[in-house]
C-alpha positions in Angstrom: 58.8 -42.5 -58.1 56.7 -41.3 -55.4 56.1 -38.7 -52.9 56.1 -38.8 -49.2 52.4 -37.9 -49.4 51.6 -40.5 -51.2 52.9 -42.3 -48.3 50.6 -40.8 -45.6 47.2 -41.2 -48.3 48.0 -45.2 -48.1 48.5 -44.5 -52.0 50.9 -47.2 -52.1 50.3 -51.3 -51.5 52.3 -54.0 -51.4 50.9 -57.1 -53.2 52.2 -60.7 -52.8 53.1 -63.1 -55.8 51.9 -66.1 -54.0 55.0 -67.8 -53.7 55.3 -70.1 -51.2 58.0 -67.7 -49.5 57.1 -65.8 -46.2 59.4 -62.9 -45.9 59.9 -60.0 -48.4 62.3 -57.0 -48.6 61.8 -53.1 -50.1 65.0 -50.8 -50.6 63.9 -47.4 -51.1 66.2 -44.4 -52.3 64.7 -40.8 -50.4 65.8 -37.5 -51.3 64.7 -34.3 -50.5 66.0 -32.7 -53.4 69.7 -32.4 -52.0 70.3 -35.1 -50.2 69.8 -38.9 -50.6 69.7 -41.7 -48.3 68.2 -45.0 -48.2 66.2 -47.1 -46.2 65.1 -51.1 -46.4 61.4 -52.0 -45.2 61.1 -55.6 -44.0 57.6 -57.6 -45.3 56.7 -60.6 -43.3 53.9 -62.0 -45.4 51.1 -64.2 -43.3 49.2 -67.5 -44.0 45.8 -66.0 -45.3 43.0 -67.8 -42.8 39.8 -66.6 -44.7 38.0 -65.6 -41.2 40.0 -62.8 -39.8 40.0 -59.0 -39.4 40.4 -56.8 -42.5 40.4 -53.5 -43.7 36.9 -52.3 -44.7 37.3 -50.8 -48.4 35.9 -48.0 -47.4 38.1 -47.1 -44.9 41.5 -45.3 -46.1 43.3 -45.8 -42.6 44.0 -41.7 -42.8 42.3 -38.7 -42.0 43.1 -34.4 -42.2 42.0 -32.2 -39.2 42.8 -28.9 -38.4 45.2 -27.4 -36.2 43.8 -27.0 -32.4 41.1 -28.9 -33.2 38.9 -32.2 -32.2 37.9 -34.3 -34.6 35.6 -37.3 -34.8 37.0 -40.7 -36.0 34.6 -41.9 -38.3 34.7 -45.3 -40.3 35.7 -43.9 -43.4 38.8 -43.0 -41.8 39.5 -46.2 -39.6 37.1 -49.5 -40.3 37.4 -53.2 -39.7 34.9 -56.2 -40.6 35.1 -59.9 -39.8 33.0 -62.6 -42.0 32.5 -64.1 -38.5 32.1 -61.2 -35.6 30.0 -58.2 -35.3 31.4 -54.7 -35.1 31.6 -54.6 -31.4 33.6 -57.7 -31.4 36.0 -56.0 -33.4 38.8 -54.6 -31.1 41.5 -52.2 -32.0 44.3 -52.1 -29.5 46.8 -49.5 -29.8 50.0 -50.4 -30.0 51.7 -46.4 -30.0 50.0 -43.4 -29.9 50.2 -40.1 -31.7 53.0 -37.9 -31.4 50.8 -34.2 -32.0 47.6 -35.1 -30.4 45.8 -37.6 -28.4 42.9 -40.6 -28.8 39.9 -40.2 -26.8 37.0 -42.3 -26.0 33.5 -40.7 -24.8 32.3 -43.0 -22.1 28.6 -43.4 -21.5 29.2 -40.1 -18.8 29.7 -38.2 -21.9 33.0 -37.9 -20.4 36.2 -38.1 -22.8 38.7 -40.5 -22.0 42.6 -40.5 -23.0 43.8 -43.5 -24.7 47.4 -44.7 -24.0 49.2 -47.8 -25.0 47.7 -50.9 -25.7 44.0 -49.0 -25.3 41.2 -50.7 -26.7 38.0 -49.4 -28.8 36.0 -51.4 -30.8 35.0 -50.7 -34.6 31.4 -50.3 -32.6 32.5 -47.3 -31.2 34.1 -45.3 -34.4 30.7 -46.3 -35.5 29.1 -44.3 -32.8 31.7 -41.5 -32.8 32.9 -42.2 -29.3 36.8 -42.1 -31.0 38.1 -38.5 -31.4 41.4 -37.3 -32.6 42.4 -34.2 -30.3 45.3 -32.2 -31.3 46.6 -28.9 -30.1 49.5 -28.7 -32.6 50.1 -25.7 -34.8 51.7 -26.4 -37.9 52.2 -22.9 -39.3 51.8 -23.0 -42.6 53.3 -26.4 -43.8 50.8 -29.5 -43.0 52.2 -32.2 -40.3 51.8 -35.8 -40.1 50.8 -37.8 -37.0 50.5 -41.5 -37.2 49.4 -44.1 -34.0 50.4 -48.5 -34.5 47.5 -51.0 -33.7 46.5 -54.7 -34.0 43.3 -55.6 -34.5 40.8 -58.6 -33.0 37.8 -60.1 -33.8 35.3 -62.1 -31.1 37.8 -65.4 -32.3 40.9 -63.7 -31.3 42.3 -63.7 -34.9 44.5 -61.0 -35.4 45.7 -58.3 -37.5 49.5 -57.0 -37.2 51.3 -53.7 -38.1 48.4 -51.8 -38.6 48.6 -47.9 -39.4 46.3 -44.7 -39.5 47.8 -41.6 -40.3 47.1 -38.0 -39.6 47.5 -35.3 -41.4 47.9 -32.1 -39.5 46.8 -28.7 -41.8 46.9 -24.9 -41.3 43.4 -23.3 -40.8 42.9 -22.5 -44.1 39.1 -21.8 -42.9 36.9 -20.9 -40.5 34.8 -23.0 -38.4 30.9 -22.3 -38.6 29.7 -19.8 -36.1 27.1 -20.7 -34.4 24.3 -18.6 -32.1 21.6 -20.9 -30.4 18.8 -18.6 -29.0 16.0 -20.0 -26.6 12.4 -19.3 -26.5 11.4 -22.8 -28.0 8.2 -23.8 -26.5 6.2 -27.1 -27.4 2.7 -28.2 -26.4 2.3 -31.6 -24.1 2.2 -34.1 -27.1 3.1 -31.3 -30.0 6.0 -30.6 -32.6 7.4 -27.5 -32.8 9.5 -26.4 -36.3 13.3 -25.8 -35.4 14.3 -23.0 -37.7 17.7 -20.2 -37.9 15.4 -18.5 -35.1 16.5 -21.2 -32.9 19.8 -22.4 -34.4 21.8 -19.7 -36.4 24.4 -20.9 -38.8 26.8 -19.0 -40.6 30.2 -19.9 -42.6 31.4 -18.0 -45.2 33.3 -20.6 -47.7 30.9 -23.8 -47.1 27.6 -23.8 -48.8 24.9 -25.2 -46.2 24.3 -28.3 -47.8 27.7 -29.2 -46.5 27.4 -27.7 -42.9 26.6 -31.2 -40.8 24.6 -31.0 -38.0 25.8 -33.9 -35.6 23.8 -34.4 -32.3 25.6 -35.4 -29.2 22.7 -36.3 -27.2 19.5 -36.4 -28.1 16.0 -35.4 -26.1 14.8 -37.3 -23.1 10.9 -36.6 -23.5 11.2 -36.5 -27.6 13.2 -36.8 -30.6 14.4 -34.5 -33.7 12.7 -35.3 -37.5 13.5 -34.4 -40.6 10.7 -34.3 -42.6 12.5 -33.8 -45.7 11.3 -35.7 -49.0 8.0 -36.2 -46.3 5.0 -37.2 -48.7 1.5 -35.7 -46.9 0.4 -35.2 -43.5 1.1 -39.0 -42.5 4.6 -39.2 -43.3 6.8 -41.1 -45.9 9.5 -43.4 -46.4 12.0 -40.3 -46.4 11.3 -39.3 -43.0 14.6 -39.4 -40.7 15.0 -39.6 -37.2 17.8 -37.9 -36.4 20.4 -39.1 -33.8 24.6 -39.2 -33.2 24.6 -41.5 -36.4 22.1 -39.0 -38.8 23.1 -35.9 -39.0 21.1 -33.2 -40.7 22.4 -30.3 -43.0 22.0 -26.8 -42.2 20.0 -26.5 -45.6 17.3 -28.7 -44.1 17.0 -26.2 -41.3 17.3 -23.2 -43.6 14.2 -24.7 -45.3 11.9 -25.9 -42.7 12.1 -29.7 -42.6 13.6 -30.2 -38.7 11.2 -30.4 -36.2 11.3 -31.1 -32.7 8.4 -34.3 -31.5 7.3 -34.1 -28.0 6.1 -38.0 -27.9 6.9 -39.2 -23.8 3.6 -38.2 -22.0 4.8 -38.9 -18.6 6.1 -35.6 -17.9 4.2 -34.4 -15.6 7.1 -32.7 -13.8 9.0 -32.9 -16.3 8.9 -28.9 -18.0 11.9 -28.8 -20.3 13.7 -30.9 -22.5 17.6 -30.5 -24.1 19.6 -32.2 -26.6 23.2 -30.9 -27.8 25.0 -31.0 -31.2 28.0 -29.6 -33.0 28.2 -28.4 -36.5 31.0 -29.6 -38.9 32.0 -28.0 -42.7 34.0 -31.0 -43.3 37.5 -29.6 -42.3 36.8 -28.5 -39.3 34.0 -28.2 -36.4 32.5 -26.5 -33.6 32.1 -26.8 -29.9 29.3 -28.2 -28.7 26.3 -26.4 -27.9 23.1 -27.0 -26.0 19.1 -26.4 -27.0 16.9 -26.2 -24.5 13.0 -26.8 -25.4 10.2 -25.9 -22.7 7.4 -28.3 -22.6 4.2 -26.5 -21.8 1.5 -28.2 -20.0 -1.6 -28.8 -22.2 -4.9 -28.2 -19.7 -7.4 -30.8 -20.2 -10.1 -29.8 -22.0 -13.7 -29.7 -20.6 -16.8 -30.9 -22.8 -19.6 -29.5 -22.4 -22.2 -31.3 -20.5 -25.8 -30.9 -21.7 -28.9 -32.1 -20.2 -32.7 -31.6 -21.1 -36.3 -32.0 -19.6 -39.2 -32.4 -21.2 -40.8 -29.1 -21.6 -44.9 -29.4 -20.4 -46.8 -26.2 -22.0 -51.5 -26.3 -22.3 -53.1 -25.8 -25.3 -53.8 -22.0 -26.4 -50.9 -20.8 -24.0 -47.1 -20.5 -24.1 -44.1 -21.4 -22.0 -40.3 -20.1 -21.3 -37.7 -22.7 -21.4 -35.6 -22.1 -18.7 -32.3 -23.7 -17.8 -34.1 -26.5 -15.7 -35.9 -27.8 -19.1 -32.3 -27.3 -21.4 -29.6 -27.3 -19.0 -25.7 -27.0 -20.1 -22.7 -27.5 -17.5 -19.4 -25.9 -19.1 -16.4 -24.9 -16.6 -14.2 -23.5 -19.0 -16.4 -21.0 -20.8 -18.6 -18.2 -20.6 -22.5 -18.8 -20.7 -22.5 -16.3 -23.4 -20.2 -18.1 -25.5 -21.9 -21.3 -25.8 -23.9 -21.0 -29.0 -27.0 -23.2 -29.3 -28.3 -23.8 -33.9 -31.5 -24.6 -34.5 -31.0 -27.9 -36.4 -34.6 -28.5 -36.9 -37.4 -25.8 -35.5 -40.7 -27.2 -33.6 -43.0 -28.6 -36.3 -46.1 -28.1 -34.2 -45.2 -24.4 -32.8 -43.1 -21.0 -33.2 -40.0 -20.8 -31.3 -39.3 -17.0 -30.2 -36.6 -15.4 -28.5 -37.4 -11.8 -26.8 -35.0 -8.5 -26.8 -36.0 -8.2 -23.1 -37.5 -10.3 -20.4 -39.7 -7.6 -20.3 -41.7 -8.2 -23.2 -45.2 -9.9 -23.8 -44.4 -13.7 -24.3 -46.0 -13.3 -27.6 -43.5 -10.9 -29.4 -39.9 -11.9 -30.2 -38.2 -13.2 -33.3 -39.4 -16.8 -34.7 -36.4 -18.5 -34.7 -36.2 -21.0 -37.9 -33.4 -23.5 -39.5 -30.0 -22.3 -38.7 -30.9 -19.4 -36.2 -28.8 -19.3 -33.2 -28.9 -18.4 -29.8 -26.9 -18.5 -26.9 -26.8 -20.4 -23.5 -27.1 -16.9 -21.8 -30.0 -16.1 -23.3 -31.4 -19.6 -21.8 -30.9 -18.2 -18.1 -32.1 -14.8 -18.9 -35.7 -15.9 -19.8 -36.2 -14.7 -23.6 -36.8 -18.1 -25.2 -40.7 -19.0 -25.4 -42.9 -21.6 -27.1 -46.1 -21.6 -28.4 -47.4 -24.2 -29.1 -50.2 -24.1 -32.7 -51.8 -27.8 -31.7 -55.4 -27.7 -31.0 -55.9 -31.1 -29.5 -52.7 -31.8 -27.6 -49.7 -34.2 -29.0 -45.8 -33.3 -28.6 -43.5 -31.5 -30.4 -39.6 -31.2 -31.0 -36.7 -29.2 -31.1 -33.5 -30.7 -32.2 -30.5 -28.5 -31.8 -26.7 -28.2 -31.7 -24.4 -26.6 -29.2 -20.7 -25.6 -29.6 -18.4 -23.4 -27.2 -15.8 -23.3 -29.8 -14.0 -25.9 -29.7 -16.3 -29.0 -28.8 -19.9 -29.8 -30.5 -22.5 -31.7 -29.5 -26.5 -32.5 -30.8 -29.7 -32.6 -28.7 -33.2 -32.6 -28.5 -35.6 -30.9 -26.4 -39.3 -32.0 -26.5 -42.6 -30.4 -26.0 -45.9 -32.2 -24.5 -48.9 -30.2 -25.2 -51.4 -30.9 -22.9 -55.3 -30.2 -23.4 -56.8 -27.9 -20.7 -59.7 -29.2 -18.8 -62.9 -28.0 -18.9 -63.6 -28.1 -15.2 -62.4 -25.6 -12.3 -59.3 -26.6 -10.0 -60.9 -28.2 -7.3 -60.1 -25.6 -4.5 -62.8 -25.7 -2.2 -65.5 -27.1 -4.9 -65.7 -25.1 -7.9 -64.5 -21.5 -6.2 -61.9 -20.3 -3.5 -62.3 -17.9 -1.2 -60.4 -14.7 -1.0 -59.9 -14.0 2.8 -57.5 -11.0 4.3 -54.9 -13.7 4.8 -54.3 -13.4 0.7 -55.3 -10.2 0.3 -54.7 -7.3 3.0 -53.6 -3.0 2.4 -52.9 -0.8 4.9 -52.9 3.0 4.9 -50.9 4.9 7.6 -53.3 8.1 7.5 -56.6 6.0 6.4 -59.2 3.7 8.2 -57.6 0.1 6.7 -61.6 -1.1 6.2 -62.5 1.6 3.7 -59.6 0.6 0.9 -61.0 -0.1 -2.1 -59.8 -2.4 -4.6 -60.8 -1.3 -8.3 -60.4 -4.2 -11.1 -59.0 -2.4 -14.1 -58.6 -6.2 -16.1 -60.7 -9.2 -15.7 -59.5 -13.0 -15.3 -58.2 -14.5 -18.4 -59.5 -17.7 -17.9 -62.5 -16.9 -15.0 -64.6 -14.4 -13.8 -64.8 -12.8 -10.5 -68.0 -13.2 -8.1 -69.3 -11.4 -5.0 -71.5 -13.2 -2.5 -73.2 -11.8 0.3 -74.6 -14.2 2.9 -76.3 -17.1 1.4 -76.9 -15.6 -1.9 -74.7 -14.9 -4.5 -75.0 -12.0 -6.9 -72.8 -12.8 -10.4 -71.4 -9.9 -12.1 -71.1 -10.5 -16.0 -68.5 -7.8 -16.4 -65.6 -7.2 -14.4 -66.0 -6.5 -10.6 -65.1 -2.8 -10.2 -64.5 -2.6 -6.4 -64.9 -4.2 -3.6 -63.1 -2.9 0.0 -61.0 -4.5 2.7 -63.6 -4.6 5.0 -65.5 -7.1 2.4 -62.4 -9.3 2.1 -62.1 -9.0 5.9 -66.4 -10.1 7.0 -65.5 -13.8 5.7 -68.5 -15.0 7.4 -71.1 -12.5 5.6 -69.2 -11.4 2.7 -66.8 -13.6 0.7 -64.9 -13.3 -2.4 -65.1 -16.6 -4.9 -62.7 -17.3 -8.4 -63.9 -19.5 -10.0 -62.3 -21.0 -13.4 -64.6 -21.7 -16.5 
């Protein structure tokens, strides 16, 4: 004794003895509890070829869905193989079609379409989950049966006869997942971004998330969806999925941060946004489809630094300012006071200083040493200075680093110390004459020849001399006056500089 349902879960098979004969009958007695009436199912039994279609194992040739609901046709439901053809060789052509619903196909449109009477699929395309099951049906509170006849080919053209899948129709006993998809998902040019319940919101009351399948439609043009989880380090491991329409993830692996979204196609230059679409099944039942959209954002190119340097000439006993045309730094994308120069190594032969104020002697400032910093800005305003401590000449080095935050670079900037010679510029001999074409005052309510010019500080490196006619009368200390009308009589008075 059996039941009806047993029937409808392929529970029952037939098995042959192996007798030579090739027809078989089954009376069965049915009852319903009241009444009883019997029915006689013929068996033709077929010459077994060895290289034909046949069921997969796996596949139980029945399936439950919902009332008013869509449901993919996977292969545990409905599977083929052949020892000789591949799965999309394998073609199931329907022979009737269900009384409570209808067979689709999703074309390569994404559109669904009906199935009628000797339809074809292949096995290829349950793998896929282009076959759906759509039924509008309500069954009220007892479960309904649907079943659709098929043959089935392989790439030979052997056939299978009298083949069945049935359909059991159920009350919504539960609730589909409900589902909220928020946007606001924004990736870097070349980036991931983590997809988390801020994005995708799942929530069903009677399926644990483990359960809840996330099953992708279509998947991103200009990236793809990973799940990282089971990832081992930074790199990646074996355990790392790609998900598309045949991996789905759960919503536990989004609940605990292992699906990410992988911008990888770099070609999208006008290309801002990127979408892919999934439902969510609990295994009974499933939900419409929904769309994600992901904004791409265009990653500036970054600008390195440039930096450029000049030797640096400075004479013994003196001191320089290093100006931007001896260290020199070409940076578009930041500010000048943000670019911050390390002293890697300091001058061996000299101090390096850098001022408060361009206002101070070139001998104060802060000695800058090992790991002392300064910044570009400071460069262009003048407070840098080196003095050299070499007596006889020679060069000397600075070798620094420069950073603007993101980017780093090393440099060096050299020194040449040259000695000062002994004798005077040659400028007309050893002295040049001060005429009223270098130096000239005027005074609105004064005769312009009686200005006198009074020395408060002498030459640092000379000494000032007044000649009068032929003669010339050296003055050891500094000159205390002489007047315009002196600077202006070149031909009997002249003024001479002359260098030591």
């Amino acid at each position: 004794m059996f039941s009806f349902s047993d029937v409808t879960h392929n529970v029952l098979q037939y098995e042959h003895s192996g007798l030579s004969t090739d027809e078989d009958a089954i009376t069965f007695a049915v009852t319903d509890g009241f009444s009883m009436a019997t029915a006689v199912v013929q068996v033709v039994v077929l010459g077994v070829g060895g290289d034909g279609p046949r069921r997969d194992p796996e596949a139980l040739l029945s399936m439950e869905v919902p009332e008013n609901s869509s449901s993919v046709i996977r292969r545990t439901h409905l599977g083929y193989t052949s020892d000789t053809s591949p799965d999309e060789k394998i073609r199931i052509q329907l022979v009737s079609v269900p009384m409570y619903g209808i067979l689709t196909r999703t074309g390569s449109d994404s559109d669904h379409q009906d199935m009628t009477e000797y339809s074809s699929f292949t096995v290829d395309d349950i793998n896929k989950h282009r076959i759906r099951y759509i039924t509008s049906f309500e069954t009220g509170n007892q479960p309904v049966t649907d079943i659709f006849h098929f043959i089935v080919y392989d790439g030979e053209n052997n056939r299978l006869d009298n083949q069945m899948c049935t359909i059991t129709i159920t009350s919504k006993g539960t609730q589909p997942p409900v589902v909220a998809v928020r946007s606001g998902i924004k990736v870097q040019g070349g980036g991931r971004v983590q997809l988390s319940t801020n994005h995708i919101d799942v929530s069903d009351l009677d399926t644990p998330n483990k359960d809840l399948l996330v099953w992708m439609i279509s998947t991103p043009k200009y990236g793809f969806i990973e799940n990282t989880i089971g990832r081992v380090g930074l790199m990646g491991g074996s355990n790392t999925r790609i998900i598309s329409p045949e991996v789905p993830f759960s919503v536990d692996d989004l609940t605990t941060d292992h699906i990410f979204y992988v911008q990888n196609v770099q070609n999208t230059e006008h290309h801002y946004q990127d979408t892919f679409s999934f439902y969510i099944s609990d295994g009974s039942s499933q939900t419409e489809a929904f769309n994600v959209q992901i904004d791409i954002q265009q990653s500036k190119e970054e600008k390195v630094p440039v930096v450029s340097v000049d030797r640096v000439r400075v004479e013994e006993n003196s001191r320089v300012v290093i100006t931007n045309s001896s260290l020199n730094v070409l940076d578009q994308d930041t500010p000048d006071n943000d670019i911050i120069i390390t002293v890697a190594k300091p001058p061996t032969y000299g101090k390096l200083r850098r001022r408060q104020f361009y206002s101070q002697p070139l001998e104060n400032g802060l000695v800058l040493s090992q790991g002392s910093t300064f910044t570009y800005q400071d460069v262009l305003d003048l407070l840098l200075v080196y003095t050299p401590d070499l007596a006889s000449g020679g060069s000397d080095e600075l070798a620094f680093s420069l950073t603007d935050g993101i980017h780093t670079s090393a440099g060096r900037l050299t020194f040449t110390v040259d000695v000062r010679k002994t004798e005077g510029p040659r400028m007309s001999g050893a002295a040049s004459k001060i005429t009223e074409q270098n130096l000239k005052g005027s005074d609105s309510d004064s005769d312009s020849l009686k200005l006198r010019y009074i020395l408060i500080k002498d030459p640092p490196v000379g000494r000032l001399q007044l000649s009068k006619g032929r003669g010339q009368d050296a003055v050891a200390g500094p000159v205390k006056s002489f007047t315009q009308e002196e600077v202006n009589k070149e031909k009997s008075v002249h003024v001479t500089f002359m260098f030591k």
